[in-house]
C-alpha positions as CSV (number, residue, x, y, z in Angstrom):
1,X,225.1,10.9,78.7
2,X,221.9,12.6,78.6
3,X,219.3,11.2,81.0
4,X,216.3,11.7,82.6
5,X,214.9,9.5,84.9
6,X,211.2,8.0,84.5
7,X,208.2,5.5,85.5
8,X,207.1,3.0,82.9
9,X,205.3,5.0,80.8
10,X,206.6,8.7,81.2
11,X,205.2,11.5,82.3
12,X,203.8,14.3,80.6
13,X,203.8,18.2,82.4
14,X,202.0,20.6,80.8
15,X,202.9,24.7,81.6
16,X,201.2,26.8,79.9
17,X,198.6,29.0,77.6
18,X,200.6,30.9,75.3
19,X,197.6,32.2,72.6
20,X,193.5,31.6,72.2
21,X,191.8,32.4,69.2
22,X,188.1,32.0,69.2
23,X,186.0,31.4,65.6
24,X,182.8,31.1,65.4
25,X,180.2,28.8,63.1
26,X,180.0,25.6,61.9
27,X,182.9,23.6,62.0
28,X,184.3,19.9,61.3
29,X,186.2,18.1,64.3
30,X,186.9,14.7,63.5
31,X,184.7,14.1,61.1
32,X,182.2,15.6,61.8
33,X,180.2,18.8,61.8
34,X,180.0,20.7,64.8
35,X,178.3,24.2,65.7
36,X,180.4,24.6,68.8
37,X,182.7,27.0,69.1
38,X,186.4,26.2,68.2
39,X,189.1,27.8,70.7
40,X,192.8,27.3,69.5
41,X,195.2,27.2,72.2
42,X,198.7,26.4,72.4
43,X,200.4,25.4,75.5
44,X,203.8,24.1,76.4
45,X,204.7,20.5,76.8
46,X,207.9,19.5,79.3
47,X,208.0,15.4,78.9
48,X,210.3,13.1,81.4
49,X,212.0,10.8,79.3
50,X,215.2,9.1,78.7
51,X,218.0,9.9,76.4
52,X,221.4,9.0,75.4
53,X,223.9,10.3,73.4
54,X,226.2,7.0,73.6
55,X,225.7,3.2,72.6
56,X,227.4,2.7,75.8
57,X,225.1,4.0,77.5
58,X,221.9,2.9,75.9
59,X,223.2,-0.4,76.4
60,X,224.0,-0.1,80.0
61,X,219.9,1.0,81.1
62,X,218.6,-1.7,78.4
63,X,218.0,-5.3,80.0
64,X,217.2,-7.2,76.8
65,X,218.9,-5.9,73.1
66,X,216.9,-8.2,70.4
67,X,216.8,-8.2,66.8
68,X,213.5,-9.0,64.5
69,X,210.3,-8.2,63.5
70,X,206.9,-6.5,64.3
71,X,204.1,-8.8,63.4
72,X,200.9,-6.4,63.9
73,X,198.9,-4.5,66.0
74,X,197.7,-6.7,69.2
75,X,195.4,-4.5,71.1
76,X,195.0,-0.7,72.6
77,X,194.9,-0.1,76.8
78,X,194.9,1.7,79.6
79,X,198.0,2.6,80.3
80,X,197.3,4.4,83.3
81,X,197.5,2.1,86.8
82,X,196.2,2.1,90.3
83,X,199.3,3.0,92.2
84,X,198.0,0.5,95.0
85,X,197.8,-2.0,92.7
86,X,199.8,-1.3,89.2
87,X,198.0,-4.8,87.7
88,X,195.0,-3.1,87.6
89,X,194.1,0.2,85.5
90,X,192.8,3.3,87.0
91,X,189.2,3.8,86.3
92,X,189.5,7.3,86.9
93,X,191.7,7.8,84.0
94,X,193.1,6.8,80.3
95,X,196.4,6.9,78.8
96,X,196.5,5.0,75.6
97,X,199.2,2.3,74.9
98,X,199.8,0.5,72.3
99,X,201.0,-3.7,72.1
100,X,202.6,-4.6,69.5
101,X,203.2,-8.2,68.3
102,X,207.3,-8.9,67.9
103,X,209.2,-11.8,66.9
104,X,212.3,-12.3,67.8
105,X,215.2,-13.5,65.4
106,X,218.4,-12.8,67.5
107,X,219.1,-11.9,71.6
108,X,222.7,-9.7,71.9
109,X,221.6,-9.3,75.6
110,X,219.6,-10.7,78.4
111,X,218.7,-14.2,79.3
112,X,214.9,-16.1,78.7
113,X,213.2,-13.7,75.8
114,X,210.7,-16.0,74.3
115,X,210.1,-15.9,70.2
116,X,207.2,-14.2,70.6
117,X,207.0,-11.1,72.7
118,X,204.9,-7.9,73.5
119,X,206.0,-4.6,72.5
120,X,204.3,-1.3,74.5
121,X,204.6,1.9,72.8
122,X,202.5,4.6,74.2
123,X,200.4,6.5,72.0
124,X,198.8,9.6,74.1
125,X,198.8,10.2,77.7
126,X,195.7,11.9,79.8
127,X,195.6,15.5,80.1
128,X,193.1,18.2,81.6
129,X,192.4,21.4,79.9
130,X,190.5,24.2,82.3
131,X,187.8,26.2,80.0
132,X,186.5,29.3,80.7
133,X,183.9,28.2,83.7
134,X,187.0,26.2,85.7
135,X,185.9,23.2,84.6
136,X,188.0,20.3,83.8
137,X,188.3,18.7,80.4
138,X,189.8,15.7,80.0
139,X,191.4,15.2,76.9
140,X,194.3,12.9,75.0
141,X,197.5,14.5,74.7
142,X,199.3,12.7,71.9
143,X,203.2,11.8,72.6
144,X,206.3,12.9,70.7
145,X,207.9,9.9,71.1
146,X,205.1,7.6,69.3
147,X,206.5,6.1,66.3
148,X,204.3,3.5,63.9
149,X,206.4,0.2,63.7
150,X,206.8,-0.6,60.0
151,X,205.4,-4.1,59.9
152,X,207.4,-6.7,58.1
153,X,211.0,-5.1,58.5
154,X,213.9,-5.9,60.4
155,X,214.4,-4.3,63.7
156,X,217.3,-3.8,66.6
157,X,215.3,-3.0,69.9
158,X,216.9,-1.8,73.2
159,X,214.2,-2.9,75.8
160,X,213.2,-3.2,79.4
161,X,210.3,-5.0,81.0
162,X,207.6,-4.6,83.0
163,X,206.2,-7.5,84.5
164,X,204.3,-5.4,87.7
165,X,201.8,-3.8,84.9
166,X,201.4,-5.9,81.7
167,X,203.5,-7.8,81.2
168,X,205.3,-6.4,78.2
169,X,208.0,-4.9,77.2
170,X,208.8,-1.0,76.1
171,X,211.6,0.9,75.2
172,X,214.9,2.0,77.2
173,X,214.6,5.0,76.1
174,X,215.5,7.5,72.6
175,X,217.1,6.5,70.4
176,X,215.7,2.8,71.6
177,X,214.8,1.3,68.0
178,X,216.9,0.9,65.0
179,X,215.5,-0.5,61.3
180,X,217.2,-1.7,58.7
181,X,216.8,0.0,55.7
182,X,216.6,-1.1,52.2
183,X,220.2,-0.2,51.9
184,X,221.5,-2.6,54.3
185,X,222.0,0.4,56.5
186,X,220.9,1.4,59.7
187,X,218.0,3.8,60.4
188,X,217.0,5.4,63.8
189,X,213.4,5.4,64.2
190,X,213.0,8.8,66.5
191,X,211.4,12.1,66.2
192,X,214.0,13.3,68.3
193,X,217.0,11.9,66.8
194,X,216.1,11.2,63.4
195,X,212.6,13.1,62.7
196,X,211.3,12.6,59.5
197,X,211.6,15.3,56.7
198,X,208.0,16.3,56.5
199,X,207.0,16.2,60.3
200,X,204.9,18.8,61.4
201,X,207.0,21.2,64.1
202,X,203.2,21.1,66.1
203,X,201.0,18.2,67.7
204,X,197.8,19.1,67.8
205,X,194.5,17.2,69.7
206,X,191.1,18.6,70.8
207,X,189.0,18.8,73.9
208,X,185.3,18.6,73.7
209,X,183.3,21.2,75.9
210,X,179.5,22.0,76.6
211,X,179.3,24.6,74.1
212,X,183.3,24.5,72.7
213,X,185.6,22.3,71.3
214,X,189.6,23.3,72.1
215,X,192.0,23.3,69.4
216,X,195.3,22.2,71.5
217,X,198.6,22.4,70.1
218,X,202.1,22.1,71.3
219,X,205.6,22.5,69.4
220,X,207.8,19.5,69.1
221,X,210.8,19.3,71.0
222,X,213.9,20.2,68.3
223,X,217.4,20.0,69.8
224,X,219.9,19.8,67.4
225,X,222.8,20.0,69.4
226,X,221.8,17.6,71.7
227,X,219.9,15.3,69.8
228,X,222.7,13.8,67.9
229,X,221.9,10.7,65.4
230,X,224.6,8.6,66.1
231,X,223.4,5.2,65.6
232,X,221.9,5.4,61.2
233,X,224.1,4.7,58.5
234,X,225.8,1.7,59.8
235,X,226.1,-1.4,58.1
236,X,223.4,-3.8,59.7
237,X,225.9,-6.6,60.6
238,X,228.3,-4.0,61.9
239,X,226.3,-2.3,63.8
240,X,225.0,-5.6,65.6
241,X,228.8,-6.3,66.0
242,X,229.5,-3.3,67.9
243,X,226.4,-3.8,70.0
244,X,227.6,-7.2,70.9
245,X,231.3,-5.7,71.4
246,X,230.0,-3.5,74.1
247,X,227.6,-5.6,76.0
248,X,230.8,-7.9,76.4
């Protein structure tokens, strides 16, 4: 097993400044047109998050294992908390989640789910860049991890819950969701284990200063050999066989 241990919602570390490019003139950023400055920069992203490389052991750190379907897009919040008081949110900082509407066909583990449940992926986390008067920027750092839910389809989610924060509940960990393909066979939704064909090997976001807007990239993290797809191409009914074989 591969494993890192983590809070609710991650953690993100960032390391370094590897390259800056200055151009000059009129530019577009988001939209729209800007006669700031753009600065690319490119840093290096470490992230503490959870990972298996058995079904074993995904099962053994999930507490609920449910089978269904995302219904929508509920709301965005702040995922960051006071750590006095995790119910409330931090009004010194922002780290966009995202709740997810989920209904909920079949339980293979854990007791009381209701029908209707809350799913929390997290979408960016809060970051600071330093420009070049040593001021701090704050900025979104958009996760790997983030994966759109594809509404309609038929899902196997390995969960957890948090009832100190909001009440919802997130993933175990990667590879934590499984869809059903058209096939009838299983596909891991990751961008570490299964990471579509035509994603971008960069994530990139900006920073908005006085009189420049940073251009911040980071690579992807791409581990073959230890990112190891071992739960697509199953049969949907055998894979939710051996899932309920293990958690026996």
């Amino acid at each position: 097993m591969k494993k890192n241990k983590w809070k609710v919602f991650g953690s993100v570390l960032l390391l370094a400044v590897c390259s800056l490019v200055i151009v000059q003139g009129r530019n577009r950023h988001d939209g729209m047109v800007s006669s700031k400055n753009i600065e690319e920069v490119t840093i290096t992203v470490y992230s503490d998050y959870p990972t298996y490389d058995s079904l074993k052991d995904l099962e053994n750190d999930s507490t609920y294992i449910v089978e269904g379907q995302y219904t929508g897009l509920l709301s965005t919040w702040n995922a960051d908390r006071l750590p006095s008081d995790p119910s409330q949110e931090d009004p010194t900082s922002y780290s966009e989640g995202r709740k997810y509407g989920f209904t909920v066909s079949r339980v293979l583990k854990g007791e009381d789910v209701p029908e209707e449940i809350e799913i929390n992926k997290v979408y960016s986390v809060q970051a600071k860049y330093l420009d070049e008067n040593g001021e701090e920027i704050a900025y979104q750092l958009p996760t790997q991890y983030y994966t759109e839910p594809q509404i309609g389809e038929t899902y196997l989610l390995f969960l957890n819950y948090d009832a100190e924060c909001s009440g919802t509940y997130f993933s175990a960990g990667e590879p934590g969701e499984i869809m059903m393909g058209s096939d009838g066979l299983s596909e891991t939704c990751s961008n570490l284990f299964n990471p579509p064909a035509n994603q971008p090997e960069m994530l990139t976001t900006y920073a908005e200063g006085e009189n420049t807007i940073y251009r911040i990239s980071f690579p992807r993290e791409r581990r073959e050999d230890l990112y190891q797809d071992f739960l697509s191409g199953i049969p949907w009914e055998e894979l939710l066989d051996q899932v309920k074989a293990v958690a026996e």
